[in-house]
C-alpha positions as CSV (number, residue, x, y, z in Angstrom):
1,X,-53.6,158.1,-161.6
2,X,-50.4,158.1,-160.0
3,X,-49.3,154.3,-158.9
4,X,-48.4,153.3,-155.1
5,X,-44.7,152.9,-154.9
6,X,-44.1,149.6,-153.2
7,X,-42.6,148.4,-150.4
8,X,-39.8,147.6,-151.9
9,X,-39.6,150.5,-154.0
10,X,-39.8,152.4,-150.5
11,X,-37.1,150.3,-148.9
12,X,-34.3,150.6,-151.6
13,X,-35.2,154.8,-151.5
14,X,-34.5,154.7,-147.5
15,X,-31.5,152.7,-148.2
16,X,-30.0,154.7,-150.7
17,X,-30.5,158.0,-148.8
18,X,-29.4,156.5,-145.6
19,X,-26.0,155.3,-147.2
20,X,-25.3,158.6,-148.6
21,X,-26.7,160.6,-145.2
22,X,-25.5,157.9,-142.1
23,X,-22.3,156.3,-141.3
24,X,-23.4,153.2,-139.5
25,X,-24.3,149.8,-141.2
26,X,-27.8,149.0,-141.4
27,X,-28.7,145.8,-143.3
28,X,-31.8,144.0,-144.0
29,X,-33.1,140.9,-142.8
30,X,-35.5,138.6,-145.5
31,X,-38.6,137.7,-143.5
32,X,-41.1,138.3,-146.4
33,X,-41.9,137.5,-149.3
34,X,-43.7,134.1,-150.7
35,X,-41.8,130.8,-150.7
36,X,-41.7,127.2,-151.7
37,X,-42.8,125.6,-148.2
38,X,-39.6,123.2,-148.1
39,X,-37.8,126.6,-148.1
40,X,-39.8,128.1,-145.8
41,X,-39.7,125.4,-143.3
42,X,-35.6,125.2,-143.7
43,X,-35.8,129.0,-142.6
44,X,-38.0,128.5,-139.8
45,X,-35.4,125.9,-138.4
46,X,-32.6,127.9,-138.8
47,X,-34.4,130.2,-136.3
48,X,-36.4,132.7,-138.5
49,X,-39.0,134.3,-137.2
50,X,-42.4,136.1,-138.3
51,X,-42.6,139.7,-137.7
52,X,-39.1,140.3,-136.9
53,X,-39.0,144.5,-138.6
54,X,-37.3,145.0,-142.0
55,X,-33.8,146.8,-141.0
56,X,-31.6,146.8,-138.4
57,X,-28.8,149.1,-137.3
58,X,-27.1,147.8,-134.4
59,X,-24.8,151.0,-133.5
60,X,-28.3,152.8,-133.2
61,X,-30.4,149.9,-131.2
62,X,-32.7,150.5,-134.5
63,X,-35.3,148.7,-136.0
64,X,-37.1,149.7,-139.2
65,X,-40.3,148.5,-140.2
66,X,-40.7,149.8,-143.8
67,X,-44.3,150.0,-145.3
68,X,-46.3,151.7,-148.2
69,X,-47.6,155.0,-148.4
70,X,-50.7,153.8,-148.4
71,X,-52.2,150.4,-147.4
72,X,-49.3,149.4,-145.4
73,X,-50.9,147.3,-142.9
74,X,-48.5,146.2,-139.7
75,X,-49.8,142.1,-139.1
76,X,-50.3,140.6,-135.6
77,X,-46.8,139.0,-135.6
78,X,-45.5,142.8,-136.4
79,X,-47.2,144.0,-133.9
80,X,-46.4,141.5,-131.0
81,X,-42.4,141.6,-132.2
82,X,-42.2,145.2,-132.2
83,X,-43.9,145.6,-128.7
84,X,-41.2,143.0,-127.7
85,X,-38.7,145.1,-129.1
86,X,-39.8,148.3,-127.5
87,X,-39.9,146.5,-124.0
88,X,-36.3,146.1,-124.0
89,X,-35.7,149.3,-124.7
90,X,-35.0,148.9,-128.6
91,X,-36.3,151.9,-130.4
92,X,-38.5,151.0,-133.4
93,X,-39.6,153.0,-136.5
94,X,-42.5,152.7,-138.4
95,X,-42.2,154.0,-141.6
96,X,-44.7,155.0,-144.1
97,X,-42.9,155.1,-146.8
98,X,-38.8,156.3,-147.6
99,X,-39.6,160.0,-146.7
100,X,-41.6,159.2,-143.4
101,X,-38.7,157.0,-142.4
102,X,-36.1,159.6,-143.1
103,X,-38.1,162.0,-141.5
104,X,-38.3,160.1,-138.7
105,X,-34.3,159.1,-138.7
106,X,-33.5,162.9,-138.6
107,X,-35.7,163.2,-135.5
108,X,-34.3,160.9,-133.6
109,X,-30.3,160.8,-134.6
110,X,-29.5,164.6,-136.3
111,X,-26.2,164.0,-134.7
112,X,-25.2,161.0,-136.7
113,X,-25.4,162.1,-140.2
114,X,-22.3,162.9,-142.7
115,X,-23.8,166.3,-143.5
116,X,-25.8,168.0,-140.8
């Protein structure tokens, strides 16, 4: 049986076609993952906050919320900061996985890429 990628394995794909495809910076921004609680709590005073989607691209007012294939589940905090973002006119992308994501890229910005 064929094994899930993950969502990390879909988020360096998107990344790698999207620095080879569009000319604008996107970077990531670390919400996830498990940590020590002393780090976790240093984090949350430096302002982080739960939810906040996985990419950003500021020329494009775009957010990226990458998840599996399959079982890629958006939590509560997703939810309400993406509605946020959506109500102040950000646009936001769900993606199920690095070819949904690109697929949905090329729908919305064609114009922008290197190589139409």
């Amino acid at each position: 049986m064929k094994e899930i990628p993950t969502e990390h394995q879909e988020q360096t794909a998107f990344i790698n076609w999207w620095a080879e495809n569009i000319e604008h910076l996107i970077f990531a921004i670390p919400n996830g993952e498990k940590r020590a609680m002393s780090v976790a709590k240093r984090l949350k005073s430096e302002g982080q906050v739960n939810g906040i989607p996985d990419l950003f691209c500021p020329a494009l007012n775009l957010w990226v919320e990458m998840k599996r294939k399959q079982k890629g589940v958006l939590s509560d905090d997703q939810k309400s900061i993406i509605e946020y973002l959506q109500s102040i006119e950000h646009t936001v992308i769900i993606a199920k996985g690095a070819n949904d994501a690109i697929l949905q890229i090329k729908k919305l910005f064609y114009s922008n890429f290197k190589n139409n």
